[in-house]
C-alpha positions in Angstrom: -13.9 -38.0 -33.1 -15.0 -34.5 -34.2 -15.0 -32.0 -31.4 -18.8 -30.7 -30.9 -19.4 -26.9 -32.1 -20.2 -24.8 -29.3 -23.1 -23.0 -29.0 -24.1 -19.5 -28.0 -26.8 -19.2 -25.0 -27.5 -16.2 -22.6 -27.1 -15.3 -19.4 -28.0 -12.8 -17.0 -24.7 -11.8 -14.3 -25.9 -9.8 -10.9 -23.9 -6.9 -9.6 -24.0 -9.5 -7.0 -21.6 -12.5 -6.4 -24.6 -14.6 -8.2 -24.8 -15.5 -11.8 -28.2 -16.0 -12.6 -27.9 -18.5 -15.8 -31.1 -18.1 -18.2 -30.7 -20.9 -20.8 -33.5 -23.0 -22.8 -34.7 -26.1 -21.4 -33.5 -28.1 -24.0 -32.5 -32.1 -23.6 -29.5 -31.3 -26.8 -28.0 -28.5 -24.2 -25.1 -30.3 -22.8 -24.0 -27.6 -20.4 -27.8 -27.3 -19.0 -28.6 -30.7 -19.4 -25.1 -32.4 -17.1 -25.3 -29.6 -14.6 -25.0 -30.7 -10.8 -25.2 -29.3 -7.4 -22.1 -27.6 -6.4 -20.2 -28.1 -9.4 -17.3 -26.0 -10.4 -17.1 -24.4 -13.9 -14.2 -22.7 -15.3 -15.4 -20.3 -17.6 -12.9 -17.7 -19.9 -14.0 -14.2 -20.8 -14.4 -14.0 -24.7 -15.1 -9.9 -24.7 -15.3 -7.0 -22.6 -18.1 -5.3 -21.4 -20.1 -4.0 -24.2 -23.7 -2.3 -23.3 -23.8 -4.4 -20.4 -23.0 -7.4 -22.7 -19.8 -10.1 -22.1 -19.8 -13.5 -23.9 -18.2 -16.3 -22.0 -16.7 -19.6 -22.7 -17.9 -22.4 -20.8 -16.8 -26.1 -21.3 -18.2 -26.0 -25.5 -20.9 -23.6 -25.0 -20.5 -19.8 -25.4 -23.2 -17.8 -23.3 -23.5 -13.9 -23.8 -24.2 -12.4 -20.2 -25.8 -9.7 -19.4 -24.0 -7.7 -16.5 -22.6 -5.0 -15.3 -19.6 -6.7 -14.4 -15.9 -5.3 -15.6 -13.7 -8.4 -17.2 -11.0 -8.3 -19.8 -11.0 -10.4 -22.8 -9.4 -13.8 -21.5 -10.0 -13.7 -17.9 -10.6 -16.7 -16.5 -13.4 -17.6 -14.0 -14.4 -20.1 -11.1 -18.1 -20.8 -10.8 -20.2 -22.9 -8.8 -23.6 -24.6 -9.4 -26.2 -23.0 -6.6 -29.4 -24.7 -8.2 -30.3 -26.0 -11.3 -33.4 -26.4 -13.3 -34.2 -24.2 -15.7 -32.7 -21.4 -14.4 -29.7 -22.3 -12.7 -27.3 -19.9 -10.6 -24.1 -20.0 -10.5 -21.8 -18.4 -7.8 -19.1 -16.4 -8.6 -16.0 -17.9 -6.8 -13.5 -16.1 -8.5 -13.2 -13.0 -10.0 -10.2 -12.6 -12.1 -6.7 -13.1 -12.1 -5.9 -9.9 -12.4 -8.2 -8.9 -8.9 -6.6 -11.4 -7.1 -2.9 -10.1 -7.8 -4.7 -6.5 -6.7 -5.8 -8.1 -3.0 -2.9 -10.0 -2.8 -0.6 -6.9 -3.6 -2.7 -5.0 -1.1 -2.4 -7.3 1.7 1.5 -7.1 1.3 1.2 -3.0 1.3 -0.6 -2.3 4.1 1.6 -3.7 6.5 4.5 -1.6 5.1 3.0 1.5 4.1 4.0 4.5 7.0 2.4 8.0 6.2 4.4 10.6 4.1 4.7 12.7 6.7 7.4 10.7 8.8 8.8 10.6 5.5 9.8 14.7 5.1 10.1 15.3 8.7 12.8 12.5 8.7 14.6 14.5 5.5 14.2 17.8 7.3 16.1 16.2 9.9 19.1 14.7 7.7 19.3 17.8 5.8 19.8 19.8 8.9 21.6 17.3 11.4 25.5 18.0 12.5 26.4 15.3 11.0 24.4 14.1 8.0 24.8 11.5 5.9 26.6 10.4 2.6 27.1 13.5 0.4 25.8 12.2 -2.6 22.7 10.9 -0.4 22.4 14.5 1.3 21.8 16.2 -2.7 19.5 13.5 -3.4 17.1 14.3 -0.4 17.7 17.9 -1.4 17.1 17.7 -4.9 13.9 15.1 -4.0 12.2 18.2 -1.6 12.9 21.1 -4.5 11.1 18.6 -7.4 8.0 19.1 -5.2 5.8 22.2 -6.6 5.8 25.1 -4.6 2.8 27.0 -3.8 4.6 30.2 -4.3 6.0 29.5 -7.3 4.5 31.8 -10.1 3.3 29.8 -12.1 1.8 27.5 -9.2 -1.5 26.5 -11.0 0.3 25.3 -14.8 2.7 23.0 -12.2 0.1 21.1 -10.2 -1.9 20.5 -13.5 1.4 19.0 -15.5 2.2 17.2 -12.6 -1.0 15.6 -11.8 -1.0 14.7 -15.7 2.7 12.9 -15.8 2.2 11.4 -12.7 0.9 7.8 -11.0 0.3 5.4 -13.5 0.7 7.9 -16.7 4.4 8.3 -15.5 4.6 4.2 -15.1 3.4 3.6 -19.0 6.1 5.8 -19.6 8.7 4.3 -18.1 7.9 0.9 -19.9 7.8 2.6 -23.0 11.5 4.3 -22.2 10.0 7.4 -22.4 9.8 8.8 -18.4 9.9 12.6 -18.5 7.7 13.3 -15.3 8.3 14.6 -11.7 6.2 11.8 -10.1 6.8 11.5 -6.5 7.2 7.9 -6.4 9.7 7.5 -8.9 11.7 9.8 -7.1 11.3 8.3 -4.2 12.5 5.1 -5.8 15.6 6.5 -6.9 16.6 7.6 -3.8 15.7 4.4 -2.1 17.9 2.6 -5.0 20.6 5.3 -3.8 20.7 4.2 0.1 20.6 0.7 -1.1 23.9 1.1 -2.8 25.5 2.9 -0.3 24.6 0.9 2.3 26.0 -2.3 0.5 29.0 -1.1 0.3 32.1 -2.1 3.0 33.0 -0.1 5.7 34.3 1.8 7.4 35.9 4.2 4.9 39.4 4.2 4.4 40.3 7.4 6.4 38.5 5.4 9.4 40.9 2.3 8.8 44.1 4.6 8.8 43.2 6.6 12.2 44.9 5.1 15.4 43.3 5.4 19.0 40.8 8.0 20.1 40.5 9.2 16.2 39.8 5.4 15.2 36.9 4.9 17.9 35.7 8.4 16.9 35.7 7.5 13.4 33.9 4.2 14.0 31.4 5.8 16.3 30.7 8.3 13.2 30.3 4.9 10.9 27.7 3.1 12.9 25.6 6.4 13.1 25.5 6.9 9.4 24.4 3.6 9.2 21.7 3.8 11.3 20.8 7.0 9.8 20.5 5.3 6.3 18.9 2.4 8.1 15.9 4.4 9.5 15.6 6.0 6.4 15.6 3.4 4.1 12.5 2.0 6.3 11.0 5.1 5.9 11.8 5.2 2.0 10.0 1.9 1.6 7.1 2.6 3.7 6.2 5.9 2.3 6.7 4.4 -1.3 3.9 1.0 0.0 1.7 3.8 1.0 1.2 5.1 -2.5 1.3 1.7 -3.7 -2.2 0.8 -1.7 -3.3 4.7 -2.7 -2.8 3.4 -6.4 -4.1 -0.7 -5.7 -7.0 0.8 -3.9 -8.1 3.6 -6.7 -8.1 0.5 -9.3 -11.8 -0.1 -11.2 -13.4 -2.8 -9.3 -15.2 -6.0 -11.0 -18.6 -4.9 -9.1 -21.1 -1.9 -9.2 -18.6 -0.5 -6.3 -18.5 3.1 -7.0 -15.4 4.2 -8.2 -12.8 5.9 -5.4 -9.7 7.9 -6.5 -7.0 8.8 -3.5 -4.0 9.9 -3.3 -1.7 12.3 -0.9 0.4 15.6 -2.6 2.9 17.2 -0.6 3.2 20.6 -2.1 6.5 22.6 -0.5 5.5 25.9 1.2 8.4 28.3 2.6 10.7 25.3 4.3 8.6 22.9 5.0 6.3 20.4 3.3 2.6 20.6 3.3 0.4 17.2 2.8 -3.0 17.1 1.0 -5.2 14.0 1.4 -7.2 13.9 -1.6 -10.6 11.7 -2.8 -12.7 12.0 -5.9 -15.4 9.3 -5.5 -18.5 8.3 -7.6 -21.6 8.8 -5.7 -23.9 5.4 -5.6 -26.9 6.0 -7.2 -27.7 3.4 -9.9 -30.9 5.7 -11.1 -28.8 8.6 -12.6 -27.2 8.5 -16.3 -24.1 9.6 -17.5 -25.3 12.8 -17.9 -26.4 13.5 -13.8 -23.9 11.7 -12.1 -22.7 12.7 -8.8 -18.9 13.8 -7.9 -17.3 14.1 -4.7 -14.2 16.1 -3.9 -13.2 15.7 -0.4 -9.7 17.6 0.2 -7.9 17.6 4.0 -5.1 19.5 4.8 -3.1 21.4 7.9 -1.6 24.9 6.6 0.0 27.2 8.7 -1.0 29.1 9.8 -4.8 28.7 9.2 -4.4 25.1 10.8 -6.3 21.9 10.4 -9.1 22.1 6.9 -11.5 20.1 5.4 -13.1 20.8 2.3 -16.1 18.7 0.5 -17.1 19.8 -2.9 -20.1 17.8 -4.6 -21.0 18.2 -8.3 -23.7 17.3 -10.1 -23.7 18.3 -13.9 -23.0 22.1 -13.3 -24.3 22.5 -10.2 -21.7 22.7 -7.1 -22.2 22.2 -3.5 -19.6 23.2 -1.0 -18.5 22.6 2.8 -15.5 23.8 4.2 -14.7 22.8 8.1 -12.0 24.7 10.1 -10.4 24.3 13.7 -9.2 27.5 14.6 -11.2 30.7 15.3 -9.3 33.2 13.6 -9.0 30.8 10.3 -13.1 30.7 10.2 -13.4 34.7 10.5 -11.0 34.8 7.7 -12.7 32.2 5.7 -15.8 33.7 6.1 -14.5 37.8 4.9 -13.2 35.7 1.9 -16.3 33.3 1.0 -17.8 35.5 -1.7 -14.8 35.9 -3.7 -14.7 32.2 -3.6 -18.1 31.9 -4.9 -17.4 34.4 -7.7 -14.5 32.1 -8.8 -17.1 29.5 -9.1 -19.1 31.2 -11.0 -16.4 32.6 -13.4 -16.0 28.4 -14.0 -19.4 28.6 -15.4 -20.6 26.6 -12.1 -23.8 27.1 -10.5 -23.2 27.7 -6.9 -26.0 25.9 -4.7 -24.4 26.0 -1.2 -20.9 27.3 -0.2 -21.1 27.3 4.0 -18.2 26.7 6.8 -18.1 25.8 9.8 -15.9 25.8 13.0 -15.2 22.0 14.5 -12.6 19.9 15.2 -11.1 17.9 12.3 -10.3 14.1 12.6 -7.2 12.5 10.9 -9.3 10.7 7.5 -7.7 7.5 7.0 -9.9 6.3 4.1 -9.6 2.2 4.3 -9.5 0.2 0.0 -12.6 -1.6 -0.6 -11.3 -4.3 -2.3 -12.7 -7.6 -2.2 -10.6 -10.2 -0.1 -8.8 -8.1 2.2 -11.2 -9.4 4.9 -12.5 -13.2 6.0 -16.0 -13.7 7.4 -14.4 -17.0 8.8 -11.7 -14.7 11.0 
């Protein structure tokens, strides 16, 4: 028996988690014609988005849906039958595969991820403590601190823009093509983490331990089991900082939705001995009327130098225009922001930006712990 020849039909996909199915009344339509209350469909992705266009494979009939929903070409979908008739909806009961191997990788992060700040505080501590660690563990921490760009290097500005560009997922295509030749943070981390791992599988306690007798043996001991709780704590810490950019990175993916796109991510830059941490989001402002062309940007930027204390700075850009709030804690940090705002208005303007507001004020500044929208994290049934 000759398998039938599909047919093309259209559909129209919401933003929403409905699918709004627009097909001929037709009694030759099998896939309108056998459709049933709460059915399931599986349905396969045959393109990508193209002008709001993505044709679909369901059962022997391929439909061409308009939406302004992000697939890949052979992702697989669950539907369900709301109503038929003729114009039948469909609910959308799952997304993609892909999407659910994001939530799922999120839900195992966010329990583990600690901030970054533990992190360098508990290498400050290491590198400094009477009796610190494995030697080849101790150069790794150290070597792990100097890769991070200093903002009194010279050339400060060229090293924050190579690093941003071999970094995060540009340094990860890299590595599958063999090819890794960036400073990313998380590789780094990674390394080390591989480093403690190694070390800390290894028997003990060290031969010169073994050979002491008495006082020197329980000395020696002693010694052991506190380098192995050093690498113990660290190793936690290792892992938790490395989950934390893990949900930064999970949580900046493209979403399958008209969810404004959200980009964030922490960089520790290294000023004098100690390590500074920038918390860092470029989002997509909602507004579904504006083209291309007038889209609006949002740079928020937090961070706690000394000594001008805790900062928050919002930039907002539209086209060319720029808007500009900067909050500061301390008193002394605001006088000096303010004798310094019109230089950094001409630096705007030297950028060929038009400069619509550029104001600070004096307030106190809240920890931002921004929380990835991504769909699944939460039940409505909890």
């Amino acid at each position: 028996m000759e398998r039938p020849t599909p047919v093309s039909r259209m559909i129209r996909i919401t933003p929403s988690s409905l699918l709004s199915g627009q097909l001929p009344i037709s009694s030759r339509e099998p896939l309108l014609h056998d459709l049933k209350l709460g059915q399931i469909l599986q349905a396969r992705v045959l393109s990508e988005n193209h002008g709001g266009q993505v044709k679909l494979l369901v059962g022997d009939s391929k439909l061409v849906a308009h939406t302004s929903l992000q697939v890949t070409r052979g992702q697989n979908l669950t539907l369900q039958v709301n109503k038929t008739g003729p114009l039948p909806e469909l609910r959308l009961l799952s997304l993609s595969d892909s999407q659910q191997l994001q939530t799922q990788a999120l839900k195992r992060m966010l329990p583990r991820q600690r901030p970054l700040s533990e992190l360098f505080e508990r290498l400050h501590q290491l590198q400094s403590s009477s009796n610190p660690p494995d030697g080849r563990i101790k150069q790794a921490m150290q070597e792990l601190v100097e890769r991070l760009i200093s903002v009194e290097h010279p050339r400060f500005r060229q090293s924050l823009k190579t690093a941003l560009s071999d970094s995060g997922l540009l340094t990860e295509h890299q590595l599958v093509n063999q090819e890794p030749r960036g400073n990313d943070l998380k590789l780094n981390l990674l390394r080390l983490y591989d480093l403690v791992k190694t070390v800390l599988s290894q028997p003990g306690p060290t031969q010169d331990s073994r050979l002491a007798q008495g006082p020197e043996q329980d000395l020696a001991s002693l010694q052991s089991q506190s380098v192995i709780k050093q690498l113990t704590d660290l190793i936690k810490q290792l892992d938790g900082a490395i989950a934390r950019i893990q949900t930064h990175q999970l949580a900046s993916l493209p979403q399958n939705d008209q969810t404004p796109q959200v980009w964030q991510f922490e960089l520790p830059l290294l000023h004098k001995d100690r390590v500074d941490l920038h918390q860092i989001t470029i989002k997509q402002e909602e507004d579904g009327s504006r083209t291309d062309q007038s889209r609006i940007w949002s740079l928020t930027l937090q961070m706690n130098l000394q000594p001008l204390g805790p900062m928050r700075v919002q930039l907002r850009l539209q086209d060319k225009s720029l808007s500009t709030l900067i909050w500061v804690e301390r008193q002394d940090t605001m006088k000096l922001l303010e004798h310094h705002l019109p230089e950094l208005q001409q630096a705007f303007e030297q950028a060929h930006l038009e400069v619509k507001r550029l104001q600070a004020y004096q307030s106190r500044i809240e920890a931002d712990e921004p929380i990835p929208q991504t769909a699944g994290l939460v039940s409505e049934k909890a």
